[in-house]
C-alpha positions as CSV (number, residue, x, y, z in Angstrom):
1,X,-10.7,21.1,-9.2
2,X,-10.7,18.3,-11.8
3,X,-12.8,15.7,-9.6
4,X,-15.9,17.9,-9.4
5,X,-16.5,17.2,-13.0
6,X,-16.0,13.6,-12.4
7,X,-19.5,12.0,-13.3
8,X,-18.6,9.4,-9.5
9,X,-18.0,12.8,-7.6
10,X,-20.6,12.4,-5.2
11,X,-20.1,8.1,-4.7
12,X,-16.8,9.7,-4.0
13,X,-17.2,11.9,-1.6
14,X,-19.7,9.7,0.5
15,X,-16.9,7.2,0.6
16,X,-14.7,9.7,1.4
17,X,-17.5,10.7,4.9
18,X,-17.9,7.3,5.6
19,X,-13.3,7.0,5.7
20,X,-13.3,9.6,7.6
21,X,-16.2,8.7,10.4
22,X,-15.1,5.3,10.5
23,X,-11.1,6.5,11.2
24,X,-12.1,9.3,13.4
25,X,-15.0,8.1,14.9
26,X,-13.4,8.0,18.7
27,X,-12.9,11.9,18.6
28,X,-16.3,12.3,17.0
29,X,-17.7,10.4,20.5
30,X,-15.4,11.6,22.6
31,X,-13.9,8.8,23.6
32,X,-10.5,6.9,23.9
33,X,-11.7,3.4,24.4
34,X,-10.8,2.3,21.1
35,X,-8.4,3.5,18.5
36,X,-8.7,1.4,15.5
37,X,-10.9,1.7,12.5
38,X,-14.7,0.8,12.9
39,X,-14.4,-0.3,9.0
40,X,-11.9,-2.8,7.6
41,X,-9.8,-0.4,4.9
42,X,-9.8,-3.3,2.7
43,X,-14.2,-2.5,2.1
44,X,-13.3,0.9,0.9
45,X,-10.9,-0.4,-2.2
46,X,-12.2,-0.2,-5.0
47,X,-11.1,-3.1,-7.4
48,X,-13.0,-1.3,-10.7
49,X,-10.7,1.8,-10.4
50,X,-7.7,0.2,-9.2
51,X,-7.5,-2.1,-12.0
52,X,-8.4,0.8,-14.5
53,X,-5.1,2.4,-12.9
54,X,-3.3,-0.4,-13.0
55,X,-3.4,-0.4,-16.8
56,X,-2.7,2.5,-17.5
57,X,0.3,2.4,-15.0
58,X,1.8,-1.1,-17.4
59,X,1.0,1.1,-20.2
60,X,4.7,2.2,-21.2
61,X,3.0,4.6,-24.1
62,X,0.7,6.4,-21.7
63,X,4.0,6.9,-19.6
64,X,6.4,7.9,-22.2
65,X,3.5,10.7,-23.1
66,X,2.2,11.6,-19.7
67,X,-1.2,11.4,-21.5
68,X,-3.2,10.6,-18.2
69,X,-7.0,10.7,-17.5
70,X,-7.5,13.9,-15.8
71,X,-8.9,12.1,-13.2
72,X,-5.6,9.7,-12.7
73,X,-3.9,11.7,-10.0
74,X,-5.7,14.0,-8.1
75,X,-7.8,10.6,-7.6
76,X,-5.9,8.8,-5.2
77,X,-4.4,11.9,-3.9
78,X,-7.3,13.2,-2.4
79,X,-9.1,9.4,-1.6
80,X,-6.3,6.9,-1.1
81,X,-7.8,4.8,0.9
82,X,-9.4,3.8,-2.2
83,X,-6.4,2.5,-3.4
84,X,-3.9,-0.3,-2.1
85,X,-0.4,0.9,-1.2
86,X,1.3,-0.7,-4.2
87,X,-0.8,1.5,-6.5
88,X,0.1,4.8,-4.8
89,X,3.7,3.9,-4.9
90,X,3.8,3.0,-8.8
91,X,1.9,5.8,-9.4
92,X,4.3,7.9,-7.2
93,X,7.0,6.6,-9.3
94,X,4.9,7.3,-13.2
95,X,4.4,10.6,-12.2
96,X,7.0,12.3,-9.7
97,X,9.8,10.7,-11.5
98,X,11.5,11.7,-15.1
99,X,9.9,9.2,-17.7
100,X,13.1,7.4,-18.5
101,X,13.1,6.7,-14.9
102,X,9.2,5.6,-14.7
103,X,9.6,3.5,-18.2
104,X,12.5,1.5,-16.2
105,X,10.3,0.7,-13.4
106,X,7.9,-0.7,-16.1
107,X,10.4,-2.7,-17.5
108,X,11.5,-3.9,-14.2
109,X,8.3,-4.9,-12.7
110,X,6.8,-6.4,-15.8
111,X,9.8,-8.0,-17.7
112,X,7.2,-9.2,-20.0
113,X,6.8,-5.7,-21.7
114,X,10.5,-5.9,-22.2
115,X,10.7,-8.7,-24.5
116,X,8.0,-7.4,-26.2
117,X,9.3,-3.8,-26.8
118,X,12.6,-5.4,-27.7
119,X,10.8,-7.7,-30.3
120,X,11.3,-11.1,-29.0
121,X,15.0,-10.7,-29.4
122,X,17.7,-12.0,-26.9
């Protein structure tokens, strides 16, 4: 697996422990008292990573080439609740999706790239 060589692996997959107690802790107890979360999903996120793939989602060259860190999706993949919901669906659309199709989401959610890649022109 790519992750395992991922110098964070192990930050990871505490993270990943702590997810799945705090989801599943009521089956863990044996009990049906409650049935939400013990942690808020919105602790887990981490803003460092979702920024990084943030970038390179705007990044219409990194799309146009599929040049991705190895890391980029088996990532959220396997951990999403690192990640907000917004940042699985773009990345669902860079990487499921033909690249004419993913560089017209670009362009669509960021019209700014647009008048840049056309030059300024009108």
């Amino acid at each position: 697996m790519v992750l395992e060589s991922y110098k964070g692996i192990k930050v990871i997959q505490l993270l990943h422990i702590l997810h799945t107690i705090s989801h599943e802790w009521c089956q863990l107890l044996k009990t049906e008292e409650y049935d939400s979360s013990i942690l808020n999903p919105e602790l887990l996120a981490n803003q460092q990573i979702t920024a990084k793939v943030e970038r390179q989602l705007q990044d219409p060259l990194v799309i146009m080439t599929s040049e991705y860190p190895k890391w980029f999706v088996p990532l959220p993949y396997f951990t999403p609740f690192l990640f907000p919901f917004h940042i699985r669906v773009e990345l669902l659309h860079a990487t499921s999706f033909d690249r004419d199709r993913a560089l017209q989401r670009i362009i669509e959610t960021h019209p700014e790239l647009a008048a840049v890649s056309d030059g300024g022109r009108a």
